[in-house]
Biopython code that builds the backbone (N, CA, C, O; Angstrom):
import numpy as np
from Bio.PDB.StructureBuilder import StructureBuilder

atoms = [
    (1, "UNK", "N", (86.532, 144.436, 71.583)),
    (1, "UNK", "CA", (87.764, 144.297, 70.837)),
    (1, "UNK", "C", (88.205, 145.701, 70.418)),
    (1, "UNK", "O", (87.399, 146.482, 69.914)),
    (2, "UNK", "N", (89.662, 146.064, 70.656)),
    (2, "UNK", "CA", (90.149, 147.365, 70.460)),
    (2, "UNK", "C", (90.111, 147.091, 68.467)),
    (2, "UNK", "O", (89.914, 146.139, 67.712)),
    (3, "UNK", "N", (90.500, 148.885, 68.306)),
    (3, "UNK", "CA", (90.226, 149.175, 66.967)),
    (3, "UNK", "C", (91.501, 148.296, 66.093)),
    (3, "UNK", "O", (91.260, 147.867, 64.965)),
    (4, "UNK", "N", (92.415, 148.156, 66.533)),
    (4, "UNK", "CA", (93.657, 147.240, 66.056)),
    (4, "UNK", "C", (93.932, 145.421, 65.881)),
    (4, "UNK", "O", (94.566, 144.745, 65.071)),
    (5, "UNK", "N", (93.135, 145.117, 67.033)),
    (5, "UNK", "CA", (92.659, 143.562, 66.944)),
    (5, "UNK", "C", (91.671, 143.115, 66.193)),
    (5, "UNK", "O", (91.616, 142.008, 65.658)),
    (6, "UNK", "N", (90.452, 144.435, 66.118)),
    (6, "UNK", "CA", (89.669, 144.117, 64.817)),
    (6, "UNK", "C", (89.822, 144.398, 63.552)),
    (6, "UNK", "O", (89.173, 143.696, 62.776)),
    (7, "UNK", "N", (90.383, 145.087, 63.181)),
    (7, "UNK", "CA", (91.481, 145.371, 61.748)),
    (7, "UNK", "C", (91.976, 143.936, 61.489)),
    (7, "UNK", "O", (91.598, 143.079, 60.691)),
    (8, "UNK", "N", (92.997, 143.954, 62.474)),
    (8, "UNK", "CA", (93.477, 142.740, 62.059)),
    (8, "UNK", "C", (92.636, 141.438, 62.061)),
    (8, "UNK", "O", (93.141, 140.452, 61.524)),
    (9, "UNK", "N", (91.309, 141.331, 62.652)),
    (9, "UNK", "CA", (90.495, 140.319, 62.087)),
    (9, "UNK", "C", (89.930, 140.493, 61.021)),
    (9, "UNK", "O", (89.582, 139.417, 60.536)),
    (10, "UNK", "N", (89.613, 141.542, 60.287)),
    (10, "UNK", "CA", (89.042, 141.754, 59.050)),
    (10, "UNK", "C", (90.126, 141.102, 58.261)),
    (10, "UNK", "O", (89.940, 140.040, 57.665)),
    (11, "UNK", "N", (91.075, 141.641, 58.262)),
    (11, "UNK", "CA", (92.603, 141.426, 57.109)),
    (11, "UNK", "C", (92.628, 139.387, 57.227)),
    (11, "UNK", "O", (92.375, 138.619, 56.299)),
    (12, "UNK", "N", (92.992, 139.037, 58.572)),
    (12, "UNK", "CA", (92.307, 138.019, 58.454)),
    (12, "UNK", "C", (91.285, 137.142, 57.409)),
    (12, "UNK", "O", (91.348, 136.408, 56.423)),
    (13, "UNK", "N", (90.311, 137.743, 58.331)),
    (13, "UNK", "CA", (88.875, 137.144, 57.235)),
    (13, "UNK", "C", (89.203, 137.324, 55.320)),
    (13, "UNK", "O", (88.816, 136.546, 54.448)),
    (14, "UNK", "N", (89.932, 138.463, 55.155)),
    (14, "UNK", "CA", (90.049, 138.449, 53.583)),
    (14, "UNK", "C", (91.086, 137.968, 53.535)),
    (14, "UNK", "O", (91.271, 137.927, 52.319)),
    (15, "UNK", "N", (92.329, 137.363, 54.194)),
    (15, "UNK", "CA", (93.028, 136.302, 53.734)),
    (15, "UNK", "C", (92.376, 135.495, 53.296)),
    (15, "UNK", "O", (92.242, 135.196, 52.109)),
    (16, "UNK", "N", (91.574, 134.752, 54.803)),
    (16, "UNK", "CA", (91.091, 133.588, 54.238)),
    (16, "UNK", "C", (90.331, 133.450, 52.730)),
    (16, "UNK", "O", (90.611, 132.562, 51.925)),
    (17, "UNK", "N", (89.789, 134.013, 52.610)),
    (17, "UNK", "CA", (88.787, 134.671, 51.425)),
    (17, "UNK", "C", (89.607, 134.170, 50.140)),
    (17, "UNK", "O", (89.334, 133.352, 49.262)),
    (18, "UNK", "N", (91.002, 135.195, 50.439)),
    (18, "UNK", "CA", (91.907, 134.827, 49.033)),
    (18, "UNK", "C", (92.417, 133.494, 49.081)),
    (18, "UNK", "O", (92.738, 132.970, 48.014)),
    (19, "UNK", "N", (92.577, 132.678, 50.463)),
    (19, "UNK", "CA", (92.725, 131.770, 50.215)),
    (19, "UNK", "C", (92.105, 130.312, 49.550)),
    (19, "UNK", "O", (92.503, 129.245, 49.085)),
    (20, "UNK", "N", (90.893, 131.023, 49.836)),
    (20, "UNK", "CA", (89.431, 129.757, 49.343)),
    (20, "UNK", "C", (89.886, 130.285, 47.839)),
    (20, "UNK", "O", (90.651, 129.627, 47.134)),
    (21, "UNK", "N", (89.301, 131.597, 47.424)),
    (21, "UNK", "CA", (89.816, 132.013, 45.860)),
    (21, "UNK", "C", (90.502, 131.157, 45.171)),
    (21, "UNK", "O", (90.088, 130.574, 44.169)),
    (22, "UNK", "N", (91.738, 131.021, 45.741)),
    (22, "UNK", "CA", (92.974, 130.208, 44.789)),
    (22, "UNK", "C", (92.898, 128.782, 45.194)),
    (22, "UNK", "O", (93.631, 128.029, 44.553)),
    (23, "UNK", "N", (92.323, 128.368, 45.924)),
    (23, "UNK", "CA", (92.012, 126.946, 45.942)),
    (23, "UNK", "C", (90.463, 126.298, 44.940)),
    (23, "UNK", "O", (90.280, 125.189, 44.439)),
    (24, "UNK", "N", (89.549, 127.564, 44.961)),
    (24, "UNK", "CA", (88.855, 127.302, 44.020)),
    (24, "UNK", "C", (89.262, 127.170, 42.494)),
    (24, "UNK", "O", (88.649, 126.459, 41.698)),
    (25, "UNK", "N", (90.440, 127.990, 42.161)),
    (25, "UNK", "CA", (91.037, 128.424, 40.789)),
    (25, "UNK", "C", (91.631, 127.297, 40.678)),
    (25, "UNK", "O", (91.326, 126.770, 39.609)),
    (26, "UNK", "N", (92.519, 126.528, 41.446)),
    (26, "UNK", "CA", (93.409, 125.476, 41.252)),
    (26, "UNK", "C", (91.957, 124.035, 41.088)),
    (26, "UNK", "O", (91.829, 123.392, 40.046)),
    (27, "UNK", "N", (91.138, 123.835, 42.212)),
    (27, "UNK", "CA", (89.603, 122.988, 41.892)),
    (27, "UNK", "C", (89.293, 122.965, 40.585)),
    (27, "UNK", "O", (89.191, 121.879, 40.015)),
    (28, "UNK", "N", (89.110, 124.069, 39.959)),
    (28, "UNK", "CA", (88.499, 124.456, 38.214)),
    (28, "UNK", "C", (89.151, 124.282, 37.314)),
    (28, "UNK", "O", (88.637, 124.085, 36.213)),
    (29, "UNK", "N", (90.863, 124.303, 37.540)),
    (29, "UNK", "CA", (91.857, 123.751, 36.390)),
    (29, "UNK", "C", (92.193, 122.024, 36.306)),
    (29, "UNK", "O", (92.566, 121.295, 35.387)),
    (30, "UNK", "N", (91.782, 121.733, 38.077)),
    (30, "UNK", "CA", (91.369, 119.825, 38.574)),
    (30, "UNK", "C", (90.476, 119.467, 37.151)),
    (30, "UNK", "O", (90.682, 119.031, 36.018)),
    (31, "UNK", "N", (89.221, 120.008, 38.092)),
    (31, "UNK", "CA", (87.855, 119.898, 37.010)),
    (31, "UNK", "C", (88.083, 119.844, 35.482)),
    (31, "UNK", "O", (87.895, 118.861, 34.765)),
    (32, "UNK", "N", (88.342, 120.568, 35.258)),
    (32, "UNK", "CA", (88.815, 120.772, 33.614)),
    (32, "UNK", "C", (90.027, 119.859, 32.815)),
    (32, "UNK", "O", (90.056, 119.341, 31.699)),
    (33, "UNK", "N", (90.711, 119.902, 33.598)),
    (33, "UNK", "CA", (91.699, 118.075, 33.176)),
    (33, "UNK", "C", (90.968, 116.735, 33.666)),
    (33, "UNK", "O", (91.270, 115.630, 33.215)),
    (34, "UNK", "N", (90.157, 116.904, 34.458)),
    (34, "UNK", "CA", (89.508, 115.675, 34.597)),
    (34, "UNK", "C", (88.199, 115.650, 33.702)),
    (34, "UNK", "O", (87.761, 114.522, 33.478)),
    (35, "UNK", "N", (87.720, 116.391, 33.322)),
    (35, "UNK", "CA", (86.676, 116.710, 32.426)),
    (35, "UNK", "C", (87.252, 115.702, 31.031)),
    (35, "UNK", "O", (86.728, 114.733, 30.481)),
    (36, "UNK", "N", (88.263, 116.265, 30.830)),
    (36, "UNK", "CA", (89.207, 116.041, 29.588)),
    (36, "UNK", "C", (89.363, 114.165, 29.478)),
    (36, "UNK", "O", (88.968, 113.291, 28.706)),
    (37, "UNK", "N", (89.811, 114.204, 30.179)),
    (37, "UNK", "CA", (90.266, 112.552, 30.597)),
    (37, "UNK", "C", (89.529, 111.759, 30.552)),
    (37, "UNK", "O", (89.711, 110.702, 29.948)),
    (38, "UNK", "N", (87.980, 112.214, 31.501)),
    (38, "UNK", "CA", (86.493, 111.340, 31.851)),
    (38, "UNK", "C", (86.080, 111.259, 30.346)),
    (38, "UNK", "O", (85.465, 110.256, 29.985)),
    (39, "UNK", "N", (86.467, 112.565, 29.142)),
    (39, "UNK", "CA", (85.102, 111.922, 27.907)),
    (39, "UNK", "C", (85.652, 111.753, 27.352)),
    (39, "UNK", "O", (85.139, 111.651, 26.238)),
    (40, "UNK", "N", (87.808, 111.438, 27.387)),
    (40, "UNK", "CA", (88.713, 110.745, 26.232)),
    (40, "UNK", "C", (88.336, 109.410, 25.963)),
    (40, "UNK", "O", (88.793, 108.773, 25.015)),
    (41, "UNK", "N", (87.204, 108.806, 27.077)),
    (41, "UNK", "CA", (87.855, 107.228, 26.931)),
    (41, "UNK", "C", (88.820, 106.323, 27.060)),
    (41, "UNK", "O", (88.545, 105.124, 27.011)),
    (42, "UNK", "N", (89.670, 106.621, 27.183)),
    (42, "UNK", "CA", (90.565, 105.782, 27.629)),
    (42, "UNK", "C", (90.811, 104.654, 28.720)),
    (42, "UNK", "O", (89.853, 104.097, 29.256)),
    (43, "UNK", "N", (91.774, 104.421, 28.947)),
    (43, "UNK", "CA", (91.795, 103.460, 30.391)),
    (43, "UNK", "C", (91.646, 103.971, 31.676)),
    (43, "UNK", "O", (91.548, 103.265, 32.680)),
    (44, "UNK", "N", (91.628, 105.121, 31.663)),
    (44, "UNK", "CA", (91.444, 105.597, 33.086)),
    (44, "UNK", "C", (90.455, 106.443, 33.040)),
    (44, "UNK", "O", (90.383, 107.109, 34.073)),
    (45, "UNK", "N", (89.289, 106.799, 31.889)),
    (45, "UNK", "CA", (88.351, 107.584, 31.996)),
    (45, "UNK", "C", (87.315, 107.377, 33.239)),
    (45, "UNK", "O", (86.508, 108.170, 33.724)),
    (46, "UNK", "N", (87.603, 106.116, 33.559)),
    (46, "UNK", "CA", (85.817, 105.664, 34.950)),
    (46, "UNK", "C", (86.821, 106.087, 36.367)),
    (46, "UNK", "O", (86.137, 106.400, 37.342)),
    (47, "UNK", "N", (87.839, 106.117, 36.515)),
    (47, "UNK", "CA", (88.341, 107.003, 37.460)),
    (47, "UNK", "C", (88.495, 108.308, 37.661)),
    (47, "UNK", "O", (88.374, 108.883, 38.743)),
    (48, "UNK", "N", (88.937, 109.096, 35.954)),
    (48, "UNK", "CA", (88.645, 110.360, 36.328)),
    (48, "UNK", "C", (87.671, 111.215, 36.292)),
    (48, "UNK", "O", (87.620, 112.429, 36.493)),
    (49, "UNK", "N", (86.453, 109.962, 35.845)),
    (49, "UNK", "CA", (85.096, 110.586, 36.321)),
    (49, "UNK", "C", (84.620, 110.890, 37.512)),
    (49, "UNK", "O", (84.194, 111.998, 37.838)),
    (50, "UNK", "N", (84.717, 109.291, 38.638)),
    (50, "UNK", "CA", (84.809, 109.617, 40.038)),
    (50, "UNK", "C", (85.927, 110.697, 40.800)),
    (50, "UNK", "O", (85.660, 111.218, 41.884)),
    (51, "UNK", "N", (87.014, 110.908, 40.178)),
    (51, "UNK", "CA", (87.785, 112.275, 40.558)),
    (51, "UNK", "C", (86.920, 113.297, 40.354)),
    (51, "UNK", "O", (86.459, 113.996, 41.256)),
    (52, "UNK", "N", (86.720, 113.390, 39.380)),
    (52, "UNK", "CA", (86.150, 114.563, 38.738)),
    (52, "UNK", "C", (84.927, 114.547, 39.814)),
    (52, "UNK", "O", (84.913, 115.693, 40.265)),
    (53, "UNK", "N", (84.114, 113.954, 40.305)),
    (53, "UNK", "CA", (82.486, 114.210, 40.756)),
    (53, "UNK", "C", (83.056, 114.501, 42.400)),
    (53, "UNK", "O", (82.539, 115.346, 43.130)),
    (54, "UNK", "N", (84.238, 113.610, 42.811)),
    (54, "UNK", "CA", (84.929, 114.683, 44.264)),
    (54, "UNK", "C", (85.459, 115.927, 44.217)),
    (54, "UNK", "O", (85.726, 116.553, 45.243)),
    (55, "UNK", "N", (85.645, 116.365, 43.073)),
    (55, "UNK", "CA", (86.472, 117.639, 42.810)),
    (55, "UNK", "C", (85.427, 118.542, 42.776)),
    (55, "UNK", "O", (85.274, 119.402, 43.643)),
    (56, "UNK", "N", (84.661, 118.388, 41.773)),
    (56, "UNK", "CA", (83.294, 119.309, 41.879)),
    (56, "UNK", "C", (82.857, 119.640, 43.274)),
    (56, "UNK", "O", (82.801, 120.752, 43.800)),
    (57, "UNK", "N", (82.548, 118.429, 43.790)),
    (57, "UNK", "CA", (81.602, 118.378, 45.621)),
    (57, "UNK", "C", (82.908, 119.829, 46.093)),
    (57, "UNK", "O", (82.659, 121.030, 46.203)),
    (58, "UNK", "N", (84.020, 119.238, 46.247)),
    (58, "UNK", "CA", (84.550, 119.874, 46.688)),
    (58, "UNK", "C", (84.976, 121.745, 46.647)),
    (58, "UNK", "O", (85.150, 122.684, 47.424)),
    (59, "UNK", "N", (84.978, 121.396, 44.982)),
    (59, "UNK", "CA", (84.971, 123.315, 44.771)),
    (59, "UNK", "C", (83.097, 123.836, 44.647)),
    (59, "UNK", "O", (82.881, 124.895, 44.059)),
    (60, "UNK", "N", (82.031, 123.145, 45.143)),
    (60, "UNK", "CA", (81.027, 123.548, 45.392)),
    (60, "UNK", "C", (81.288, 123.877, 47.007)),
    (60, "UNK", "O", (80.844, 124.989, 47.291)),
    (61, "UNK", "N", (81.624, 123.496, 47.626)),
    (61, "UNK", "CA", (82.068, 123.295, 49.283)),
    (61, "UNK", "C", (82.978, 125.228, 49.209)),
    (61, "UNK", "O", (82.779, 126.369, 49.628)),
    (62, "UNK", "N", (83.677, 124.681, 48.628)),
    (62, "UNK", "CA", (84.739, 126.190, 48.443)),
    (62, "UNK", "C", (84.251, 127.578, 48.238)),
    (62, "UNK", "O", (84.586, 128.617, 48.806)),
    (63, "UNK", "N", (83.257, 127.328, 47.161)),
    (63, "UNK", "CA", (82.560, 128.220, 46.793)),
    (63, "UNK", "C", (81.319, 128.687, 47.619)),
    (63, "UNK", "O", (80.726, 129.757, 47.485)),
    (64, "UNK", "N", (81.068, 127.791, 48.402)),
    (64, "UNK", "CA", (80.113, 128.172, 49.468)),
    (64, "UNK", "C", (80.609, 128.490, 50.676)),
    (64, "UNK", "O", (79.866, 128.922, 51.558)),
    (65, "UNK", "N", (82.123, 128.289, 50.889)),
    (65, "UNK", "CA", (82.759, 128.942, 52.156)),
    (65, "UNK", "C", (83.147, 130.276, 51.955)),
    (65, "UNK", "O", (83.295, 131.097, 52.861)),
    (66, "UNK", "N", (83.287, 130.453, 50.919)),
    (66, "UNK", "CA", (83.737, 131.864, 50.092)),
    (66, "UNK", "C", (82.387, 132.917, 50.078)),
    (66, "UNK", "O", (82.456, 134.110, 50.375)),
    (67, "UNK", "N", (81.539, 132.424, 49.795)),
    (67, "UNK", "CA", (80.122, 133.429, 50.234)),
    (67, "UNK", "C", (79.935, 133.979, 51.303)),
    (67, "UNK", "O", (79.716, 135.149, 51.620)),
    (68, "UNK", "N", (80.061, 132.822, 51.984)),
    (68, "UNK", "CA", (79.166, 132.812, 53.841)),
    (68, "UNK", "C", (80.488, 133.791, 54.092)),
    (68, "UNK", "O", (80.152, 134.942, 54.373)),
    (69, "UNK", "N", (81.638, 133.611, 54.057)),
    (69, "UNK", "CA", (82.998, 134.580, 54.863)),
    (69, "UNK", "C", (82.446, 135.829, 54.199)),
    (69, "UNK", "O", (82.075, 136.728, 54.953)),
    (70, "UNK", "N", (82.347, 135.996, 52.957)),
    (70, "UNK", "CA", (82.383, 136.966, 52.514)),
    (70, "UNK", "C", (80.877, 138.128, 53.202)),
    (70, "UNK", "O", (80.898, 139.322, 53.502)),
    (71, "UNK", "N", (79.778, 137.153, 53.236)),
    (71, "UNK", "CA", (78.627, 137.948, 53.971)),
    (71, "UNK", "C", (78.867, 138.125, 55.347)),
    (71, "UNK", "O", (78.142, 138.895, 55.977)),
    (72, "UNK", "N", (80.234, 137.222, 56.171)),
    (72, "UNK", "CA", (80.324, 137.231, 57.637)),
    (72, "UNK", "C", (81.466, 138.429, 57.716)),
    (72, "UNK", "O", (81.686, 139.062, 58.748)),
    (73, "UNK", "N", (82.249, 138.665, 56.297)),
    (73, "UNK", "CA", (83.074, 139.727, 56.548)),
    (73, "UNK", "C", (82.084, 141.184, 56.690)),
    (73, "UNK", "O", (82.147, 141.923, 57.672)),
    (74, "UNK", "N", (81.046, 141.454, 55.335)),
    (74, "UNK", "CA", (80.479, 142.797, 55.499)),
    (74, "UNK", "C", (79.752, 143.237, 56.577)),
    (74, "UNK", "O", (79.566, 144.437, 56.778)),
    (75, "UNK", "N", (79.127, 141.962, 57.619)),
    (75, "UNK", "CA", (78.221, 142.258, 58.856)),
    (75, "UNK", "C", (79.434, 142.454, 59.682)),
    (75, "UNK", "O", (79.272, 143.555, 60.207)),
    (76, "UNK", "N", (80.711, 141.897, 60.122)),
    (76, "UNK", "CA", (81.439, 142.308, 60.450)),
    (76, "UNK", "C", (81.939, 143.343, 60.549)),
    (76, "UNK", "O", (82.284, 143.729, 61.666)),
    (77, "UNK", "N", (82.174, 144.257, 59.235)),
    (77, "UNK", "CA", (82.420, 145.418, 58.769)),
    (77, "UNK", "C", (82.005, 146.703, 59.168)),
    (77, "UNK", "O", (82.613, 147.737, 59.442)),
    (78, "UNK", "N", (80.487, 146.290, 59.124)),
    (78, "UNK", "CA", (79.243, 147.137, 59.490)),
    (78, "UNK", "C", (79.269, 147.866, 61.127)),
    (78, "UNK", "O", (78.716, 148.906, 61.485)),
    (79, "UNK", "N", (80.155, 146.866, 61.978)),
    (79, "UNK", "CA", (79.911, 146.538, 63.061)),
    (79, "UNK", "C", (80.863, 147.913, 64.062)),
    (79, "UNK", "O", (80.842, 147.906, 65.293)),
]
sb = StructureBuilder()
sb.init_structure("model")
sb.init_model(0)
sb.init_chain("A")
sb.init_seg("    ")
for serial, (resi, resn, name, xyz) in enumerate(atoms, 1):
    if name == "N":
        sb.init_residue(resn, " ", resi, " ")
    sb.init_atom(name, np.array(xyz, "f"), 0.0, 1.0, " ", f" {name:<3s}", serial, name[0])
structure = sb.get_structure()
């Protein structure tokens, strides 16, 4: 790969990066209104508990795609 196609895969790879970022940030403000909701009690607390326990799975998922890119960007880097 010339020096210009791999640039532009790095820039790439840290898009994606920022993109997991702000999908994790938006996951954690989920989490945190559903947090809210699950220990109000109310009528819809046993739903936004099960929200809440997909939301988590999910920004655990995020947060672990965000590592691995991030260790696949610096061996990349290295390269």
């Amino acid at each position: 790969m010339g020096t210009k196609p791999f640039t532009n895969f790095l820039i790439s790879i840290q898009g994606h990066i920022g993109t997991l970022n702000n999908t994790a940030g938006v996951l954690e403000k989920r989490a945190t209104a559903l947090t809210a909701r699950s220990e109000g009690g109310g009528p819809n607390a046993e739903q936004a508990a099960r929200e809440l326990m997909e939301t988590q799975g999910g920004l655990s998922k995020t947060r672990t795609a965000i590592e691995e890119l991030k260790k696949f960007f610096v061996k990349m880097k290295k390269q």
